[in-house]
Z-matrix of the N, CA and C atoms (Angstrom, degrees):
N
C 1 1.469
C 2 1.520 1 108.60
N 3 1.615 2 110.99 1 124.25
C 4 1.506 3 112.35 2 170.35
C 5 1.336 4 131.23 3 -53.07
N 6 1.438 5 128.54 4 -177.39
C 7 1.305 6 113.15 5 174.10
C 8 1.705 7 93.79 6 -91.61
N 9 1.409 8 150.25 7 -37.05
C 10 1.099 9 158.58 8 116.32
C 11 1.851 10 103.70 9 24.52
N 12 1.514 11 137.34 10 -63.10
C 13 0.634 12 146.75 11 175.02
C 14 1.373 13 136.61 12 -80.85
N 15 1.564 14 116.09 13 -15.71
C 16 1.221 15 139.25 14 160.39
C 17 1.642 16 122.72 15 -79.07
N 18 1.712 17 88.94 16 -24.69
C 19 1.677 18 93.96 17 177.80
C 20 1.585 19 107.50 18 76.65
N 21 1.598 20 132.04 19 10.55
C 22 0.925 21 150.63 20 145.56
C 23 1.159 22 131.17 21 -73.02
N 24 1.643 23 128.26 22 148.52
C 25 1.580 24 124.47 23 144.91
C 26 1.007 25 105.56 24 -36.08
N 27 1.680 26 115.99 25 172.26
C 28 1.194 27 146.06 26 105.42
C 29 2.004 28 89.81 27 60.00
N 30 0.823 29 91.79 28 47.45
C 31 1.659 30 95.65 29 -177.47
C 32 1.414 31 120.96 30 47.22
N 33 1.166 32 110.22 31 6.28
C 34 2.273 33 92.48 32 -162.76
C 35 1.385 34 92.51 33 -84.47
N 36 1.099 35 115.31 34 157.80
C 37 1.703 36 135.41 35 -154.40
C 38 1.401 37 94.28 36 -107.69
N 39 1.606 38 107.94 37 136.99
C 40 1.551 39 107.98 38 169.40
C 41 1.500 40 109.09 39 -35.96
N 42 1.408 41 131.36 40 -58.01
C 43 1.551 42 121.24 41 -149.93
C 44 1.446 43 89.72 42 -78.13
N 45 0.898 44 123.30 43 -48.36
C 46 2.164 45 112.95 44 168.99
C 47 1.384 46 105.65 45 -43.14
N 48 1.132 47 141.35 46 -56.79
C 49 1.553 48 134.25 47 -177.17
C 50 1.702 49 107.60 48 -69.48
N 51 1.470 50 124.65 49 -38.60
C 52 1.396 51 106.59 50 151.12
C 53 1.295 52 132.63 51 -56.87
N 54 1.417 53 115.64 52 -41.37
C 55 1.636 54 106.40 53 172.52
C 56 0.997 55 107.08 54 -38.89
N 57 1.741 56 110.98 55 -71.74
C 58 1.821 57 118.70 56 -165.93
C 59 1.240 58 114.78 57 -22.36
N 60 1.681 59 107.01 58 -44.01
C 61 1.796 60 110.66 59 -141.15
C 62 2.049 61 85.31 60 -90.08
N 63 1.252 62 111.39 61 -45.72
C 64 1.455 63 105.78 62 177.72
C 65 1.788 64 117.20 63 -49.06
N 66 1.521 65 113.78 64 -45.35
C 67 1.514 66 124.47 65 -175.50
C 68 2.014 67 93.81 66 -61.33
N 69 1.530 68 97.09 67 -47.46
C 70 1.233 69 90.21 68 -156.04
C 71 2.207 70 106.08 69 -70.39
N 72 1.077 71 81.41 70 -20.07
C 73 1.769 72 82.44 71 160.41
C 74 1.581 73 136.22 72 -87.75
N 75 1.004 74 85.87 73 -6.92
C 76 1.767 75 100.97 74 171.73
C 77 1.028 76 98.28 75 -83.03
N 78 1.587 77 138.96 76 -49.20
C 79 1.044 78 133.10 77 -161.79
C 80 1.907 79 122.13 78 -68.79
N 81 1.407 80 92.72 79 -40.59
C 82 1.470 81 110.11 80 167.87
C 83 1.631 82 119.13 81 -43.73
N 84 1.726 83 92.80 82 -52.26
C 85 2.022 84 117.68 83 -172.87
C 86 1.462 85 90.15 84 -40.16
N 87 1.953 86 100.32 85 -66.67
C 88 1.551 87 107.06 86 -141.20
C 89 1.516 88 109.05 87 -69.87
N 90 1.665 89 120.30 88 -24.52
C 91 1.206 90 133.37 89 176.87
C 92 1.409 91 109.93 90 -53.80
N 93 1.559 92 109.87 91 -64.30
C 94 1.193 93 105.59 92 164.71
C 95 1.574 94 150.01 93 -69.37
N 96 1.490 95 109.18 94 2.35
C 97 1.236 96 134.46 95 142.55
C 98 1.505 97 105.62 96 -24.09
N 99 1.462 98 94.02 97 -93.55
C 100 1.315 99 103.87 98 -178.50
C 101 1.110 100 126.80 99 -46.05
N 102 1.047 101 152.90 100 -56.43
C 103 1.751 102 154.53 101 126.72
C 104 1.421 103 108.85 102 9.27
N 105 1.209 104 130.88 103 -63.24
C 106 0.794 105 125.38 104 -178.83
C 107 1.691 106 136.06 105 -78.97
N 108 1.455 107 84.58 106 -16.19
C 109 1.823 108 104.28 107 164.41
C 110 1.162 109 89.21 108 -70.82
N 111 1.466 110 134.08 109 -65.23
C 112 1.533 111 126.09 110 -147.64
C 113 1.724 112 120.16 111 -90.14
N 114 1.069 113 85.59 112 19.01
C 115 1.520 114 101.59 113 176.32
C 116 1.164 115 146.92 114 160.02
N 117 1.382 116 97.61 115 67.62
C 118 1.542 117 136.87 116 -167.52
C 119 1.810 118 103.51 117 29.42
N 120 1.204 119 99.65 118 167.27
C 121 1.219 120 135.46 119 167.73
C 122 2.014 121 95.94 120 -39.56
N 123 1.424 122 103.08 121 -88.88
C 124 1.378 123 92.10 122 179.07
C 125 1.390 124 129.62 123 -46.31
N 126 1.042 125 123.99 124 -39.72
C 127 1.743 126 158.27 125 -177.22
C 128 1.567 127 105.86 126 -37.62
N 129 1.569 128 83.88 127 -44.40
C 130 1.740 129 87.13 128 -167.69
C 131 1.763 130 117.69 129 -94.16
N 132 1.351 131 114.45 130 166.88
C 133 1.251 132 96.51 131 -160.62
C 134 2.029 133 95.99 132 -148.50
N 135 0.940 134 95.07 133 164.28
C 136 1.868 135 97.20 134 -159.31
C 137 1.771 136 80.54 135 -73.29
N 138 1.291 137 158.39 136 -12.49
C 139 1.338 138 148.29 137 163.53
C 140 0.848 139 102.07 138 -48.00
N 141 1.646 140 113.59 139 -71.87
C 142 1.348 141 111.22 140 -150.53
C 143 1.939 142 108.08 141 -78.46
N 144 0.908 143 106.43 142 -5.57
C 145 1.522 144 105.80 143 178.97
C 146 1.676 145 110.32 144 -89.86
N 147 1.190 146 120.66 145 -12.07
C 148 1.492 147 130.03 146 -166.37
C 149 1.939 148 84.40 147 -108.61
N 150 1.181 149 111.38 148 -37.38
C 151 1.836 150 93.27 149 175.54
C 152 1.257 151 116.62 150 -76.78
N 153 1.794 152 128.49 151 -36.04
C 154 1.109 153 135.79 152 -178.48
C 155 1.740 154 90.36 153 -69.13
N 156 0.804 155 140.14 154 -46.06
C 157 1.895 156 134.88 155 -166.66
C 158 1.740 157 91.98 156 -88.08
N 159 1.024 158 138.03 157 20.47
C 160 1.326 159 112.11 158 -157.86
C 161 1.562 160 137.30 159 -27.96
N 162 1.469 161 74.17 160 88.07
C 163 1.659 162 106.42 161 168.31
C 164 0.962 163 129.15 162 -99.47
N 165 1.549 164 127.56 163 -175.50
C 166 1.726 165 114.41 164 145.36
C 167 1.318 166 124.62 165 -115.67
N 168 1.240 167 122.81 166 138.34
C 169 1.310 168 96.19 167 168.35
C 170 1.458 169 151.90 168 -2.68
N 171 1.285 170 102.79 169 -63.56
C 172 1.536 171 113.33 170 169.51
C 173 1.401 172 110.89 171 -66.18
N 174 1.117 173 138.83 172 -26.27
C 175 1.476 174 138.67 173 161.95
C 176 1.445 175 98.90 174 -51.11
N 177 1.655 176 112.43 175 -98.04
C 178 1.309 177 108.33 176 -174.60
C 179 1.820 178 123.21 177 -36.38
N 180 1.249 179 134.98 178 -3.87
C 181 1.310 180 130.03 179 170.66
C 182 1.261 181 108.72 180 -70.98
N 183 1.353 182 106.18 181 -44.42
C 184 1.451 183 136.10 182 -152.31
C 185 2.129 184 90.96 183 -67.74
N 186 1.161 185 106.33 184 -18.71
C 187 1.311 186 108.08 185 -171.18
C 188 1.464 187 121.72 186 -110.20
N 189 1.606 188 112.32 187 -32.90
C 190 1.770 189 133.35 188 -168.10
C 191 1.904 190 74.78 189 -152.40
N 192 2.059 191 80.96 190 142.27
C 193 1.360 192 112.06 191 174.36
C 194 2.105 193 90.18 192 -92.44
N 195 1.006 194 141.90 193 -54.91
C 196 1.066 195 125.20 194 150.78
C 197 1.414 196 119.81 195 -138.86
N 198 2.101 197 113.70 196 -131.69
C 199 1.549 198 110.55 197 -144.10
C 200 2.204 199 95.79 198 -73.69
N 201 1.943 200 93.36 199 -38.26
C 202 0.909 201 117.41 200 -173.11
C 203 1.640 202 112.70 201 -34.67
N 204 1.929 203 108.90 202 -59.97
C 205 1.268 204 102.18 203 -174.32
C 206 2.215 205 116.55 204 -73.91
N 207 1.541 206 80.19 205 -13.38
C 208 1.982 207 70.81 206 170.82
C 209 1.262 208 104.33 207 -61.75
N 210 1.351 209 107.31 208 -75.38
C 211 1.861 210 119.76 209 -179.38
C 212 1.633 211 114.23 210 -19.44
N 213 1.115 212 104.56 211 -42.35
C 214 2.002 213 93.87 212 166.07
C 215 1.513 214 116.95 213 -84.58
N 216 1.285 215 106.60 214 -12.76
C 217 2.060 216 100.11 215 173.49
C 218 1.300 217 97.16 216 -84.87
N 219 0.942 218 126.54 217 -33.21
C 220 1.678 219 129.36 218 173.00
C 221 1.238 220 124.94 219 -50.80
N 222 1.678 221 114.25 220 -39.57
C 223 1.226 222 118.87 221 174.07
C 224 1.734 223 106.00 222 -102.71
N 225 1.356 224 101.74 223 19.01
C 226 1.607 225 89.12 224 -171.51
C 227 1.621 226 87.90 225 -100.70
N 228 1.492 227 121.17 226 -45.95
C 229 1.431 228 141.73 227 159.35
C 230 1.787 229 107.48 228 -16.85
N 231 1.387 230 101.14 229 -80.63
C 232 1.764 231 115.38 230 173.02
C 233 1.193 232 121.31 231 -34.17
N 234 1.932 233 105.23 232 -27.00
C 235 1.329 234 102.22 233 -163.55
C 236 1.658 235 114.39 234 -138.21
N 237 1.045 236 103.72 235 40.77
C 238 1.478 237 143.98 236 -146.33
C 239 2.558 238 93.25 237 -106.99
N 240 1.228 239 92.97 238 -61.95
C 241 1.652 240 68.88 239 177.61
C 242 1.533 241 112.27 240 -83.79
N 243 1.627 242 129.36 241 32.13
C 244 1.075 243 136.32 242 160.38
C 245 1.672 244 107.13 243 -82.94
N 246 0.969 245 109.23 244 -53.73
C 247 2.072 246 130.16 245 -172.28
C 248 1.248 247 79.43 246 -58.78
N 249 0.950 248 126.24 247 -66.06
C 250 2.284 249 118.35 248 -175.88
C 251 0.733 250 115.40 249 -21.85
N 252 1.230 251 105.81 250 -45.38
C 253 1.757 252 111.28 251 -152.44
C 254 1.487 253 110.46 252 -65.29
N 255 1.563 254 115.14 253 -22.73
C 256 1.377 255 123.67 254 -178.42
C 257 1.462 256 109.47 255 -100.37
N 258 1.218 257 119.93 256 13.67
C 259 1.261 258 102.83 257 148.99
C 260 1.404 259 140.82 258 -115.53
N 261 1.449 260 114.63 259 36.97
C 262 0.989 261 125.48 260 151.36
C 263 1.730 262 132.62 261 -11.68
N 264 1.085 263 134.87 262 151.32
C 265 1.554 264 130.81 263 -168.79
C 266 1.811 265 96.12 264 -89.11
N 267 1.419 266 97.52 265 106.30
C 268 1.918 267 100.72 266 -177.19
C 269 1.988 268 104.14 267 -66.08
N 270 1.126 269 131.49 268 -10.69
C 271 1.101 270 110.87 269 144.75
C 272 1.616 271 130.94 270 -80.70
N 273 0.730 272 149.78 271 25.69
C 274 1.751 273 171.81 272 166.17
C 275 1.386 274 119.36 273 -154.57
N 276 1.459 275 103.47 274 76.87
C 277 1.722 276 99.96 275 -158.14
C 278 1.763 277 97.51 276 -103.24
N 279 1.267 278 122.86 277 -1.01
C 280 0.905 279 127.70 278 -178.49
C 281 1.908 280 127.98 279 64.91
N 282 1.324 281 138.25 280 158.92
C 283 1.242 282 126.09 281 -175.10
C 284 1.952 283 95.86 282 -52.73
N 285 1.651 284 81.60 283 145.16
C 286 1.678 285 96.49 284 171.97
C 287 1.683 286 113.37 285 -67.69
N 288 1.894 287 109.95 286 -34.96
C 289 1.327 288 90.48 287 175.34
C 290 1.682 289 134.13 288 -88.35
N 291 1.098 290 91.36 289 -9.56
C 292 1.563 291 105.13 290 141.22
C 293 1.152 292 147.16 291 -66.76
N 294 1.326 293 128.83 292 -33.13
C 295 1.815 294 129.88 293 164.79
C 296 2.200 295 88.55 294 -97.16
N 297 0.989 296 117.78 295 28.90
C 298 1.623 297 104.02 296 163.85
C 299 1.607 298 92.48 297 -102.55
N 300 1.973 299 113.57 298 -51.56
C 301 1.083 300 105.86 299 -164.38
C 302 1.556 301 128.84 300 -63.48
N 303 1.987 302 114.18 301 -37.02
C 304 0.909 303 124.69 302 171.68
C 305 1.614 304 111.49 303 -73.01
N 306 1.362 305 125.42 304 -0.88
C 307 1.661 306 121.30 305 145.62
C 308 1.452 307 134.01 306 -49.57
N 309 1.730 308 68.66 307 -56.71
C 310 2.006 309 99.37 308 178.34
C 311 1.673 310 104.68 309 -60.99
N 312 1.043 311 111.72 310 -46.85
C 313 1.806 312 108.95 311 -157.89
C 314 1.877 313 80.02 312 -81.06
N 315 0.494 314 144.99 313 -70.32
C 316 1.907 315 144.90 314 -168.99
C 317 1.805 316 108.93 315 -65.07
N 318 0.948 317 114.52 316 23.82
C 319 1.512 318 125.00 317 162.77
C 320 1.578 319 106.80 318 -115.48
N 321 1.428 320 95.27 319 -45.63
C 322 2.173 321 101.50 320 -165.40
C 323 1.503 322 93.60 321 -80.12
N 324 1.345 323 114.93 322 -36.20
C 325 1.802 324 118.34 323 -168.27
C 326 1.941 325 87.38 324 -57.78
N 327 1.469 326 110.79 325 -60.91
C 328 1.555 327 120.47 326 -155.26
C 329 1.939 328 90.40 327 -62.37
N 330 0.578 329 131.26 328 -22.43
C 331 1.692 330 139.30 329 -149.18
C 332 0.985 331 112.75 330 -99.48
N 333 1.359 332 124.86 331 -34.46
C 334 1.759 333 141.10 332 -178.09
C 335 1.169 334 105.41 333 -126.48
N 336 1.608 335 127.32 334 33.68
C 337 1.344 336 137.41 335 155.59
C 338 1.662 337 104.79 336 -87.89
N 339 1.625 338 110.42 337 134.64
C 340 1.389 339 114.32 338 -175.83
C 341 1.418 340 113.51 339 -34.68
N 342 1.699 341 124.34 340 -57.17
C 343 0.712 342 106.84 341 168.27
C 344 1.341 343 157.58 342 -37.69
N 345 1.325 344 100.83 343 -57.08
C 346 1.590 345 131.32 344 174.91
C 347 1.731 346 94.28 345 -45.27
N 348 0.952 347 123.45 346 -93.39
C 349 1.179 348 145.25 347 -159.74
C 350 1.817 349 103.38 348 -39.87
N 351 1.453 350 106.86 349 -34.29
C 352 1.507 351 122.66 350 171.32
C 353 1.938 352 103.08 351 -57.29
N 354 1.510 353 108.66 352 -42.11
C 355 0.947 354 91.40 353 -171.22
C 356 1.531 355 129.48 354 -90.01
N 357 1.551 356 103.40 355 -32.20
C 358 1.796 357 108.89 356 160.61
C 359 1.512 358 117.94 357 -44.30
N 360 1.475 359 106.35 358 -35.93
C 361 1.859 360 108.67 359 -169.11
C 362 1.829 361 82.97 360 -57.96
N 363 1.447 362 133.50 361 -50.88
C 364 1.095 363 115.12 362 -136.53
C 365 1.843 364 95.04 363 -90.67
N 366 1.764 365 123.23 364 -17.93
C 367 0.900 366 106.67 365 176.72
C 368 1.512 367 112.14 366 -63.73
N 369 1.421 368 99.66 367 -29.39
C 370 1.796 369 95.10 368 -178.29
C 371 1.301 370 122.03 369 -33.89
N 372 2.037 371 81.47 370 -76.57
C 373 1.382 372 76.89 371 -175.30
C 374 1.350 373 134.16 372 -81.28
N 375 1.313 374 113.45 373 18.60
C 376 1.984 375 103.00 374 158.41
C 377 1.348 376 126.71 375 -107.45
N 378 1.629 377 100.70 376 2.67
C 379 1.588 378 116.25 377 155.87
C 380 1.459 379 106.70 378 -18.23
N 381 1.443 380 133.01 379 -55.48
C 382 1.801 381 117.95 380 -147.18
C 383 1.551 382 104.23 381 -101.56
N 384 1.470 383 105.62 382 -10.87
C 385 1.732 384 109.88 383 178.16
C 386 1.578 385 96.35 384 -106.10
N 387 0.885 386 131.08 385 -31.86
C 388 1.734 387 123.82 386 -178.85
C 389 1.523 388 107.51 387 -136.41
N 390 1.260 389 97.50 388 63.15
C 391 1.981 390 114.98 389 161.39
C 392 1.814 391 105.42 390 -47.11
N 393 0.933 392 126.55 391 -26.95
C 394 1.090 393 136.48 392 -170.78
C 395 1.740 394 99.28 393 -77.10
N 396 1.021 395 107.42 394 -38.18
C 397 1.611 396 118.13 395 -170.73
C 398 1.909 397 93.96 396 -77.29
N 399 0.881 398 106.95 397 -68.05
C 400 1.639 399 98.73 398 -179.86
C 401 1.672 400 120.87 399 -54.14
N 402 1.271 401 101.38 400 -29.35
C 403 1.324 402 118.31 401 173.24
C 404 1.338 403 107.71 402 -46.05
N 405 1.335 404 121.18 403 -75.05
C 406 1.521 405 139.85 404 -151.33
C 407 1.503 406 88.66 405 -65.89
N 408 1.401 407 114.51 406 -50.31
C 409 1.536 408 104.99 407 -160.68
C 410 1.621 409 123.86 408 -82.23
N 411 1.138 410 91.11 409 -16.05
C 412 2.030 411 89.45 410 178.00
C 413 1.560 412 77.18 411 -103.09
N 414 0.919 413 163.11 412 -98.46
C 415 2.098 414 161.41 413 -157.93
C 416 1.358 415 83.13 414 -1.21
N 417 1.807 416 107.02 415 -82.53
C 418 1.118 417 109.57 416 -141.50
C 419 1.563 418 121.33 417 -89.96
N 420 1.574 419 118.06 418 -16.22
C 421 0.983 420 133.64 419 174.53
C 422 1.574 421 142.43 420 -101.66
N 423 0.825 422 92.07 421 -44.50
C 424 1.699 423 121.23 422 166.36
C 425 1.490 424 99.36 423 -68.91
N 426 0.894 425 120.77 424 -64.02
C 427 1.616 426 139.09 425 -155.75
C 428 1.811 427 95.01 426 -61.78
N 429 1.426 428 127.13 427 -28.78
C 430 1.527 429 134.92 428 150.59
C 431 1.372 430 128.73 429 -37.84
N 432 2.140 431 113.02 430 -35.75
C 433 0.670 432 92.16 431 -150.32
C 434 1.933 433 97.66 432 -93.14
N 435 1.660 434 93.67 433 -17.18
C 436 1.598 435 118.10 434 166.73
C 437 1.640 436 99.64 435 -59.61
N 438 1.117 437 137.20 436 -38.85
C 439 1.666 438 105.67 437 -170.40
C 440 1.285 439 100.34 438 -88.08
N 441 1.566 440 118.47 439 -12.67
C 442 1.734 441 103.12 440 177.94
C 443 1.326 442 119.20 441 -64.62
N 444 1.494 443 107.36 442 -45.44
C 445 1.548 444 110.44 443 169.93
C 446 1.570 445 128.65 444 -56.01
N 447 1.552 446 98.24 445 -41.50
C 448 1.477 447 110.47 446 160.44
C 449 1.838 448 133.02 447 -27.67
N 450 1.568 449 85.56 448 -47.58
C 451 1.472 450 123.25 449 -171.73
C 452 1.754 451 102.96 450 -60.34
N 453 1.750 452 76.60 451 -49.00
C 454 1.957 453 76.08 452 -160.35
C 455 1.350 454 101.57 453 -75.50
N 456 0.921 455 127.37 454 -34.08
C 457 1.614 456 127.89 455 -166.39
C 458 1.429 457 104.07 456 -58.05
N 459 1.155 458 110.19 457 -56.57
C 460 1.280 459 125.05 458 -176.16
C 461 1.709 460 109.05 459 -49.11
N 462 1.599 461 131.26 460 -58.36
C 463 1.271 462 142.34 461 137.96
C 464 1.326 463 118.45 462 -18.53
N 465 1.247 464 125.16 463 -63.96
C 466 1.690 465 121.37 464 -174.49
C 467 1.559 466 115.98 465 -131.44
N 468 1.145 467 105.56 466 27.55
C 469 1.776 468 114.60 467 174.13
C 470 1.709 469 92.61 468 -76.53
N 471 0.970 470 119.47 469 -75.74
C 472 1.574 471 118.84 470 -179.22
C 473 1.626 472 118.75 471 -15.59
N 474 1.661 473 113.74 472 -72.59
C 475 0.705 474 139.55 473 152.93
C 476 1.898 475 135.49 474 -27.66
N 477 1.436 476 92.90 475 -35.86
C 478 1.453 477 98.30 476 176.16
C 479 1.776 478 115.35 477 -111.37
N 480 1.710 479 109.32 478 33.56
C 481 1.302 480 84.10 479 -179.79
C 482 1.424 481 123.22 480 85.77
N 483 0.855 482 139.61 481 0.05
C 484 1.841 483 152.09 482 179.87
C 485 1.542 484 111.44 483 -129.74
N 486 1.128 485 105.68 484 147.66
C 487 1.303 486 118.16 485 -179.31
C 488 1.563 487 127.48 486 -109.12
N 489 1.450 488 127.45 487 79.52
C 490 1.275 489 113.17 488 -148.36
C 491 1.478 490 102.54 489 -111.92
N 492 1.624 491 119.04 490 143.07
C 493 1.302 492 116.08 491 -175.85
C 494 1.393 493 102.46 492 -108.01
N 495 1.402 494 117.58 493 -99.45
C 496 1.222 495 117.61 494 166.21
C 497 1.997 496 126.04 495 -59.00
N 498 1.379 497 106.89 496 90.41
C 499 1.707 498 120.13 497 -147.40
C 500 1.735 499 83.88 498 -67.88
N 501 1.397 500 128.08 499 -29.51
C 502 1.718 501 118.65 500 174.72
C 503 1.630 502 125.10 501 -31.00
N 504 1.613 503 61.16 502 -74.99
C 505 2.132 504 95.70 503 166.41
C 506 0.831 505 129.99 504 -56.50
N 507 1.574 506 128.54 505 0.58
C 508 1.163 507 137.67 506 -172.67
C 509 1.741 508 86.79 507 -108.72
N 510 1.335 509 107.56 508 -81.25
C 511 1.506 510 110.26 509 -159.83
C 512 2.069 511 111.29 510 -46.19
N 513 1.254 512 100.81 511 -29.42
C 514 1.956 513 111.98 512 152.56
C 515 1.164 514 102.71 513 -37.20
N 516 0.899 515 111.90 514 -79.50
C 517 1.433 516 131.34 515 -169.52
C 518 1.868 517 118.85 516 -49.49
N 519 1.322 518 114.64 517 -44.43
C 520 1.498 519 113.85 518 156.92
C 521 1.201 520 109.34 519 -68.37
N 522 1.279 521 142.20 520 -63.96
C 523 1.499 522 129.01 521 -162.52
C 524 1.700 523 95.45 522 -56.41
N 525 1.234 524 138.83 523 -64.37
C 526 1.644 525 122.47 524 171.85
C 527 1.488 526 117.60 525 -13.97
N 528 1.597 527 107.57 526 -77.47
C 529 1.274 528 107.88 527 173.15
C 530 1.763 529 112.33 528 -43.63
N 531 0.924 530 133.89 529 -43.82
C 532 1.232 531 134.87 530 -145.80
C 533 1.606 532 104.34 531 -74.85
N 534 1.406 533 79.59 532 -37.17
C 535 1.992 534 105.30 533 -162.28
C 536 1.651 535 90.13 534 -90.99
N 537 1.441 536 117.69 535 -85.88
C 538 1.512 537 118.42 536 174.21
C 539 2.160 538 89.88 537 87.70
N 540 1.576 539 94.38 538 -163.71
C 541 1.208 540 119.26 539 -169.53
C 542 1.536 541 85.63 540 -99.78
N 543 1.355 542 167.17 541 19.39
C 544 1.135 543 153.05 542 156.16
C 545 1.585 544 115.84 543 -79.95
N 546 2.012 545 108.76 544 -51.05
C 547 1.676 546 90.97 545 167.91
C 548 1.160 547 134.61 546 -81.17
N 549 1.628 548 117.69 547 -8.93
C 550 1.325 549 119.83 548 158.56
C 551 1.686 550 123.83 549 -38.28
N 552 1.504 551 86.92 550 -47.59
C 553 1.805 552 100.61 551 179.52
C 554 1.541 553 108.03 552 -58.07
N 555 1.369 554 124.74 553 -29.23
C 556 1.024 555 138.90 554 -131.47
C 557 1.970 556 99.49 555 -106.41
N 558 1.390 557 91.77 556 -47.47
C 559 1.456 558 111.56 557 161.96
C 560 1.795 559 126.44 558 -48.38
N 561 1.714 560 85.35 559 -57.97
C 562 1.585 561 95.41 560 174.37
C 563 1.706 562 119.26 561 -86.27
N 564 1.528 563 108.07 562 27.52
C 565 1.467 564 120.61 563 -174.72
C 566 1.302 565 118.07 564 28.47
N 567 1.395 566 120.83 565 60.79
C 568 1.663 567 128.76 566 153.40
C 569 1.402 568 108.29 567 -108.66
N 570 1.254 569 124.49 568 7.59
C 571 1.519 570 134.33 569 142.63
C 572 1.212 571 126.41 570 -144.52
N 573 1.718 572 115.73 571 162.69
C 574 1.088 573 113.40 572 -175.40
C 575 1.354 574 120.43 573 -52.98
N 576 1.422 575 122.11 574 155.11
C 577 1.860 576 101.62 575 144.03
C 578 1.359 577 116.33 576 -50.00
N 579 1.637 578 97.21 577 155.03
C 580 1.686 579 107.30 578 165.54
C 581 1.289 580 132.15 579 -56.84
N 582 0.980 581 139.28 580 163.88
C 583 1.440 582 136.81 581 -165.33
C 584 1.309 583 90.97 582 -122.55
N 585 1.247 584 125.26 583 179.27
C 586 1.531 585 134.12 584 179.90
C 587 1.423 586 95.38 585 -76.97
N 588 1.105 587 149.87 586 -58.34
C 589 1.438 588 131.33 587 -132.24
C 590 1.594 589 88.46 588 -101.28
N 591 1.825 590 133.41 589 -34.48
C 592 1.361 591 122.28 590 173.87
C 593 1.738 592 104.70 591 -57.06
N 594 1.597 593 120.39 592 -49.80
C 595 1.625 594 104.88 593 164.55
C 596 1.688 595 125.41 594 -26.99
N 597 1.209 596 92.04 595 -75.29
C 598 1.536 597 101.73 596 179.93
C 599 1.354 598 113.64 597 -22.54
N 600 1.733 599 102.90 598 -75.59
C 601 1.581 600 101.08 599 -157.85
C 602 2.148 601 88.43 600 -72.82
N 603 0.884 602 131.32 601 -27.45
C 604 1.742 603 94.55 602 175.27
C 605 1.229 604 128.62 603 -72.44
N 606 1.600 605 102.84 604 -11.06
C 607 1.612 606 82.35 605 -175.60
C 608 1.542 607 102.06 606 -93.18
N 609 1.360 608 123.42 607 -25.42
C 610 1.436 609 118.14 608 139.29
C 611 1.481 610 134.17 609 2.34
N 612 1.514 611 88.43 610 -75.43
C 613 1.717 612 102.05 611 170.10
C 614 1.686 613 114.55 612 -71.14
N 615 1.265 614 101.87 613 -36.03
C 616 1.573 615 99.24 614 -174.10
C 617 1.661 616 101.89 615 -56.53
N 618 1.504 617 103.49 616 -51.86
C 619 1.478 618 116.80 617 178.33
C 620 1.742 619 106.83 618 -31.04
N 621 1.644 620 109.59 619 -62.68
C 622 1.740 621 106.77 620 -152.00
C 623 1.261 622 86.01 621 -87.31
N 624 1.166 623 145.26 622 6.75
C 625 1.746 624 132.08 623 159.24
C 626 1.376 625 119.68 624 -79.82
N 627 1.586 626 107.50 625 -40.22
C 628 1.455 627 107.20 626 -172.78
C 629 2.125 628 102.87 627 -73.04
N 630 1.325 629 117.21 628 -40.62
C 631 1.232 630 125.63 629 -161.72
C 632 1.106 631 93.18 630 -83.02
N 633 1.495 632 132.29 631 -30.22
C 634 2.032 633 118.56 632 172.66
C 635 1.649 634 83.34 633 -52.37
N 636 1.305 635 111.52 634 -64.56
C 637 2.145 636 111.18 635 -150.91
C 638 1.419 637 109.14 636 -60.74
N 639 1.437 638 100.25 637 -7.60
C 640 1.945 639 84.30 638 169.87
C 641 1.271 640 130.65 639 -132.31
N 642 1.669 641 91.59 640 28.87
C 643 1.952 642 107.79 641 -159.29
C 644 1.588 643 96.38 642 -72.94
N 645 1.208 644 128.70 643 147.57
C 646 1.204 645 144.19 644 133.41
C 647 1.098 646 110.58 645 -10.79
N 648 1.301 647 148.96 646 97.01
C 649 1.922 648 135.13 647 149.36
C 650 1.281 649 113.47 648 -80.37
């Protein structure tokens, strides 16, 4: 196929000019990853993220209106083999208390990874000067990982023995348990992160609390 026929230059094929533009945005995310680990949220500045990506400016515009919309691909990136987890094949969806727990253990694992945890401290604290920044990312991101669970319950709650009404309020309601007053602590470093095997047994427990409160009687 010509370039004439592609409706392209120089021959490169739409899905070649999408790759580019996808590679070439990854590169920006992960650049600015780092930037933003190493110097906070405010700290960092569209320079230093366009030298670490070596880009230009006008590239990176061309991609994010500004720092705000990187900072949520960044955490969408971090938190990216969580959203997987729900896509599972809905004909082989497997027991519900099984894809809740391996949710649970791959949310707290992703969550109390240095990173991760590097990056909530910083949504915190710019929560009260860029509400907009916390906004976008629990609205638009977080809030994904609640309708996935939502989803399933709703799909195989019937089926598994539980009784679910409002399936929202429910999956709210597991990440609480899941999360609780332990990663808060965990956030504001008066404890360690979790280790794999303290994950396990809570989301364990989170597990046989939420499924006592919605068992079938």
């Amino acid at each position: 196929m010509n370039a004439e026929a592609t409706g392209t230059p120089d021959g490169i094929t739409a899905s070649a000019r999408e790759l580019r533009r996808r590679n070439k945005k990854r590169q920006i995310v992960e650049a600015a990853r780092e930037v933003f680990l190493r110097e906070g949220f405010s700290g960092a500045s569209v320079d230093a993220i366009v030298h670490k990506a070596g880009v230009s400016k006008r590239t990176l515009y061309s991609y994010y209106a500004g720092k705000e919309e990187i900072f949520i691909d960044v955490m969408q990136m971090q938190l990216g083999a969580l959203y997987r987890q729900f896509e599972t094949d809905p004909k082989h969806p497997g027991r519900l208390a099984d894809r809740l727990q391996r949710i649970g253990v791959e949310l707290l694992r992703i969550a109390n990874s240095p990173q991760t945890l590097a990056l909530f401290r910083i949504t915190a604290a710019e929560a009260n000067r860029f509400p907009a920044l916390a906004r976008l990312f629990f609205e638009e991101r977080f809030e994904k990982v609640i309708d996935g669970i939502a989803a399933m319950l709703e799909q195989e709650g019937g089926s598994s023995g539980v009784r679910i009404g409002d399936a929202r309020q429910a999956g709210e309601h597991f990440l609480d348990l899941v999360f609780g007053t332990a990663y808060h602590r965990v956030v504001f470093g008066t404890i360690p992160p979790m280790n794999a095997r303290a994950i396990e047994a809570r989301v364990r427990r989170a597990l046989a609390y939420f499924l006592e409160a919605y068992r079938t009687r």
